[in-house]
TORPA-921708 format. One record per residue (C-alpha): residue number from 1; residue in three letters; x, y, z. Coordinates in steps of 0.02 Angstrom, whole numbers, padded with zeros to 5 digits. Layout:
<pts>
<pt><seq>NUM</seq><type>ALA</type><X>X</X><Y>Y</Y><Z>Z</Z></pt>
...
</pts>
This chain:
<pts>
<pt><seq>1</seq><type>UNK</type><X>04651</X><Y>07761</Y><Z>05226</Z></pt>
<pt><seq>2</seq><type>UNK</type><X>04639</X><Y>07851</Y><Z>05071</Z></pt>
<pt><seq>3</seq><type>UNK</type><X>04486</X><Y>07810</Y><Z>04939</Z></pt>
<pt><seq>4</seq><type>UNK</type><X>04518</X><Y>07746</Y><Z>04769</Z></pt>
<pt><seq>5</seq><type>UNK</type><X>04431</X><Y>07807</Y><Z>04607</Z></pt>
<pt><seq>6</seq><type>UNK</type><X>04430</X><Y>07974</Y><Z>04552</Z></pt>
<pt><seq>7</seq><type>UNK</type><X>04555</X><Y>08072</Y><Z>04610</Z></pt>
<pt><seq>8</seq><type>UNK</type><X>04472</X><Y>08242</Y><Z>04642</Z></pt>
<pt><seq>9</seq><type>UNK</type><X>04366</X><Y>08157</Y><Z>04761</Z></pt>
<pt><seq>10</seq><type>UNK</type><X>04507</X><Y>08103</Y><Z>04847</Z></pt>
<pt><seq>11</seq><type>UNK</type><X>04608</X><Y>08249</Y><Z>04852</Z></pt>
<pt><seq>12</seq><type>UNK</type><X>04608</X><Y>08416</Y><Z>04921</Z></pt>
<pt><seq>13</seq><type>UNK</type><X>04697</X><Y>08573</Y><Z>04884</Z></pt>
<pt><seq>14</seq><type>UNK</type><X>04724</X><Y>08686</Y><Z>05043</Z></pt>
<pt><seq>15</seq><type>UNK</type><X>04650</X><Y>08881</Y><Z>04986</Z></pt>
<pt><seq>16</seq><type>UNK</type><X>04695</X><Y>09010</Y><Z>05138</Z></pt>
<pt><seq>17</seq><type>UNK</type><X>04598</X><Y>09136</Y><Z>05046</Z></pt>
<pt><seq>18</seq><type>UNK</type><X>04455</X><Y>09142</Y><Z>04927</Z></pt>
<pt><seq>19</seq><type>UNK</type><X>04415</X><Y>09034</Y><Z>04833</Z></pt>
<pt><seq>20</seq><type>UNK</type><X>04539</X><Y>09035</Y><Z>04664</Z></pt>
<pt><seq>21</seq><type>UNK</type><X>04403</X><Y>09114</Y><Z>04543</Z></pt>
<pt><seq>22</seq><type>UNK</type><X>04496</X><Y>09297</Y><Z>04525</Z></pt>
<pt><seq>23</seq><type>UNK</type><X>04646</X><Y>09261</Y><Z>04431</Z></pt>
<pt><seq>24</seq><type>UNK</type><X>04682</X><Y>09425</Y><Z>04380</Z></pt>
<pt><seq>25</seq><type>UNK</type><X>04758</X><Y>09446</Y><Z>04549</Z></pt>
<pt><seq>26</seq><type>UNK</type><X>04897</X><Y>09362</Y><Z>04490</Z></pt>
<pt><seq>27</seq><type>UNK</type><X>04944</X><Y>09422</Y><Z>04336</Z></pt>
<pt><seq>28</seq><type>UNK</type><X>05087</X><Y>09544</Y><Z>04314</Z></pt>
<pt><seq>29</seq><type>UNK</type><X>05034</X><Y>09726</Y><Z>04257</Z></pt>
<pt><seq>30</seq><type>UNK</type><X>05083</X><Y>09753</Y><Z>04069</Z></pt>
<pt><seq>31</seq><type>UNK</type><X>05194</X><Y>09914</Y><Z>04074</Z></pt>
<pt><seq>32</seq><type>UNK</type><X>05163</X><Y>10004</Y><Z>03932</Z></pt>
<pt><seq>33</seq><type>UNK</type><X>05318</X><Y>10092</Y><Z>03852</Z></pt>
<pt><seq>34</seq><type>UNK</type><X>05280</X><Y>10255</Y><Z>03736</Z></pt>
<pt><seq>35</seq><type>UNK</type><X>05309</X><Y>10164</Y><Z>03532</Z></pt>
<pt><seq>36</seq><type>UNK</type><X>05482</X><Y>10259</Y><Z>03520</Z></pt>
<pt><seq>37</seq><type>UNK</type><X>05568</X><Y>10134</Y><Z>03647</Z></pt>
<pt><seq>38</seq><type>UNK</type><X>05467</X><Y>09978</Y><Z>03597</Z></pt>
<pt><seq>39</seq><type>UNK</type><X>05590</X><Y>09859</Y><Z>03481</Z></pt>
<pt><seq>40</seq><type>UNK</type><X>05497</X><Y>09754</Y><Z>03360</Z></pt>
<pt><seq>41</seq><type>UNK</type><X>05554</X><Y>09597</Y><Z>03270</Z></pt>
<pt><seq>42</seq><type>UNK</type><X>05453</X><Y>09575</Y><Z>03097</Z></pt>
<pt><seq>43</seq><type>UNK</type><X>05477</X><Y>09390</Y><Z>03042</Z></pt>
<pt><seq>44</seq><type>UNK</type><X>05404</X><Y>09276</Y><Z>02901</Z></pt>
<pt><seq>45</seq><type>UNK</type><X>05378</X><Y>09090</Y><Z>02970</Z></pt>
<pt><seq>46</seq><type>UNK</type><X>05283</X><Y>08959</Y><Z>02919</Z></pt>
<pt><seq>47</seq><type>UNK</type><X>05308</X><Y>08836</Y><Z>03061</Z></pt>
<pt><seq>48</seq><type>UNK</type><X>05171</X><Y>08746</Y><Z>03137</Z></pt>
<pt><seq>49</seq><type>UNK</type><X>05040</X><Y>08821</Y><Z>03017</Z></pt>
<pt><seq>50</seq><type>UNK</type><X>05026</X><Y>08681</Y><Z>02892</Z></pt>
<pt><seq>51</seq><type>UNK</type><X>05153</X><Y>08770</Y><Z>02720</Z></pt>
<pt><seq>52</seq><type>UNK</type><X>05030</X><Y>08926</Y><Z>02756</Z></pt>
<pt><seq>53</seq><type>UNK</type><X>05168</X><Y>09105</Y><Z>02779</Z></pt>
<pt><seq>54</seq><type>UNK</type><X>05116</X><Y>09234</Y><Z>02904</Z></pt>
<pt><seq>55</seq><type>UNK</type><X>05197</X><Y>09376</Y><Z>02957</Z></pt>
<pt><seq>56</seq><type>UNK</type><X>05239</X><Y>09393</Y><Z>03138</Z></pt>
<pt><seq>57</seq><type>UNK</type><X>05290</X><Y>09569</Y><Z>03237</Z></pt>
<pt><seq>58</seq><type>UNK</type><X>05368</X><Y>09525</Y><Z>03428</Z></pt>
<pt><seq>59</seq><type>UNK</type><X>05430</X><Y>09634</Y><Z>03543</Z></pt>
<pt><seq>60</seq><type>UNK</type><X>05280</X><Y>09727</Y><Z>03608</Z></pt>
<pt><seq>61</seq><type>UNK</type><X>05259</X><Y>09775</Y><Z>03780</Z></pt>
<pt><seq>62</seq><type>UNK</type><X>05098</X><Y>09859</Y><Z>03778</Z></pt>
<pt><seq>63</seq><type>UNK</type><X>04917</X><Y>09822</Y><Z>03828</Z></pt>
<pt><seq>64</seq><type>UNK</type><X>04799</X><Y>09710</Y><Z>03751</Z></pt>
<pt><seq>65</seq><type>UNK</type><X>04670</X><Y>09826</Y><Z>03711</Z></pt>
<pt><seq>66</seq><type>UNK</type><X>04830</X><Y>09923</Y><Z>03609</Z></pt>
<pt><seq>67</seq><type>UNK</type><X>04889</X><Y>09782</Y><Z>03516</Z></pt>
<pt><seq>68</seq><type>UNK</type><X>04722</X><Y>09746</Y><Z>03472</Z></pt>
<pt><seq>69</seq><type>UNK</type><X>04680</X><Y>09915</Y><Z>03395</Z></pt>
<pt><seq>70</seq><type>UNK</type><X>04840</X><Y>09917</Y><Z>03312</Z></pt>
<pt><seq>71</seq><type>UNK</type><X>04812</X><Y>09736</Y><Z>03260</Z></pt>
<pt><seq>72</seq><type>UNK</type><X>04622</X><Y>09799</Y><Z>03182</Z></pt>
<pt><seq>73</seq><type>UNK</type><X>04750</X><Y>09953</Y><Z>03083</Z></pt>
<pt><seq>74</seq><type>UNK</type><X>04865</X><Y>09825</Y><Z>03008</Z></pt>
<pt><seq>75</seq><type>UNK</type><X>04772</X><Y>09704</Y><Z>02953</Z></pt>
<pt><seq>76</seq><type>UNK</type><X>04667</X><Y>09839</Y><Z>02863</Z></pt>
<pt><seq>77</seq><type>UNK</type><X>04826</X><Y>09916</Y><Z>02793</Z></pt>
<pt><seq>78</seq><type>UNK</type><X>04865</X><Y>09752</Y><Z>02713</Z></pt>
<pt><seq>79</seq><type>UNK</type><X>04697</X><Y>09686</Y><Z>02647</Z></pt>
<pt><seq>80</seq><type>UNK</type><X>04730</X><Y>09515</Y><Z>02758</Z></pt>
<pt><seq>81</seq><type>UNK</type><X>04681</X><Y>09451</Y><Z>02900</Z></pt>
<pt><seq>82</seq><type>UNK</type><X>04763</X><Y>09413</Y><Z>03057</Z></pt>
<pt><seq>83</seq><type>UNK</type><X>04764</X><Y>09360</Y><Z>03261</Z></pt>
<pt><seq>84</seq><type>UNK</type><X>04866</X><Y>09419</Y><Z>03404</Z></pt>
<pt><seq>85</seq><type>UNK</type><X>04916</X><Y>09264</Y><Z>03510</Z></pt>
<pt><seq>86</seq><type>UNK</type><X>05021</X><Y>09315</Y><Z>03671</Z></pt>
<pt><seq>87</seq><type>UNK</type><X>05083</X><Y>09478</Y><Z>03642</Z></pt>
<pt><seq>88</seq><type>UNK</type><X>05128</X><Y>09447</Y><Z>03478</Z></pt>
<pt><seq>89</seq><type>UNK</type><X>05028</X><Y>09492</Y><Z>03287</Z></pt>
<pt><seq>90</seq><type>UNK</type><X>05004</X><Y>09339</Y><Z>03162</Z></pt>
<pt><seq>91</seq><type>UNK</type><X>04962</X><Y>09430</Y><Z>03004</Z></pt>
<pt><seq>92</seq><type>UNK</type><X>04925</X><Y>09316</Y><Z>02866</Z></pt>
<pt><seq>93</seq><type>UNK</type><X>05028</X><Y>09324</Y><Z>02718</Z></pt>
<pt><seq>94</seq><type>UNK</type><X>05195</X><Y>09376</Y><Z>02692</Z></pt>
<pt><seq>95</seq><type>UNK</type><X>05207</X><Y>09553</Y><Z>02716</Z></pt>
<pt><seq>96</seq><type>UNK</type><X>05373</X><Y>09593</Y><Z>02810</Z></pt>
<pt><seq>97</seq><type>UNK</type><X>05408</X><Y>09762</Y><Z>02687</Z></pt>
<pt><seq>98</seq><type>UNK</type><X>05256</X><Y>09839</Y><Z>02707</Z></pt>
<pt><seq>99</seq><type>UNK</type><X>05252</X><Y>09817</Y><Z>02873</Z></pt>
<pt><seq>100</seq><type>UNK</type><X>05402</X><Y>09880</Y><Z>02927</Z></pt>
<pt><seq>101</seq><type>UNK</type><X>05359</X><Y>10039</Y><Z>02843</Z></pt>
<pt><seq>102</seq><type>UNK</type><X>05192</X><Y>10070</Y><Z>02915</Z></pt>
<pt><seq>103</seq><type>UNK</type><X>05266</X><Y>10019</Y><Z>03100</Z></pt>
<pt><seq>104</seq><type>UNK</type><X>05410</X><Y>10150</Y><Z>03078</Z></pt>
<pt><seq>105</seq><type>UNK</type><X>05292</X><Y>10289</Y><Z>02991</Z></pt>
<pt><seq>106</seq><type>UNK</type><X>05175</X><Y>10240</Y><Z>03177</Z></pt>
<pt><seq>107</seq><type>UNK</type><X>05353</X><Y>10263</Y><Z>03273</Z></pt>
<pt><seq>108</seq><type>UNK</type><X>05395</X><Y>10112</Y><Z>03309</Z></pt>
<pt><seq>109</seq><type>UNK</type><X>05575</X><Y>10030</Y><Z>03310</Z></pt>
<pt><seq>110</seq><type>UNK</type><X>05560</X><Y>09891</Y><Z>03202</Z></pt>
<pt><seq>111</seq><type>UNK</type><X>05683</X><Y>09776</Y><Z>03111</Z></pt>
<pt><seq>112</seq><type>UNK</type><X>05655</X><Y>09644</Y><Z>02991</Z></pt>
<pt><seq>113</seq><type>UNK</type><X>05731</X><Y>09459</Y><Z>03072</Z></pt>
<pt><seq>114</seq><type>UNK</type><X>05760</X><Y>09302</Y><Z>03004</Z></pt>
<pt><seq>115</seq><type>UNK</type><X>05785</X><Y>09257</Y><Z>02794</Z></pt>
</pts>
């Protein structure tokens, strides 16, 4: 028979080794590609951010600790602040223009998407 009430007392989930804590054993490894072969995708949106325009750049398959350098350059570049939310930049604002140029002058292959 099988208690009732909370169900984590009551259930049990089988571990063959360790016990769960080191998740970065399961996490793919980021390959990071040199800036020349990276494609970017520069887009204005507004969804999901209550009317306010930011200025997102996909594409990037690098490391964290790049994109967050690189996040730190652009958002001082553009006098605005910003986040980086999986693999992507949020900069606030609309800046798809300058952007583009400062991301090709890096060498980056970037493209403005969207309207």
């Amino acid at each position: 028979m099988t208690k009732k009430g909370n169900p984590s007392e009551s259930s049990f989930a089988w571990r063959e080794f360790g016990d769960g804590s080191n998740s970065a054993a399961f996490e793919r490894p980021v390959e990071e590609l040199p800036t020349e072969k990276q494609n970017l995708r520069i887009q204005a949106t507004r969804a999901g951010r209550k009317g306010k325009t930011v200025t997102v750049i996909t594409g990037f398959q690098s490391k964290p600790e790049t994109l967050q350098a690189l996040l730190k350059q652009l958002k001082s570049q553009c006098g605005t602040g910003g986040t980086l939310k999986d693999n992507e930049i949020e900069i606030q604002g609309d800046h798809k223009q300058k952007l583009l140029e400062i991301l090709i002058k890096m060498g980056y292959k970037a493209k403005i998407s969207g309207g």
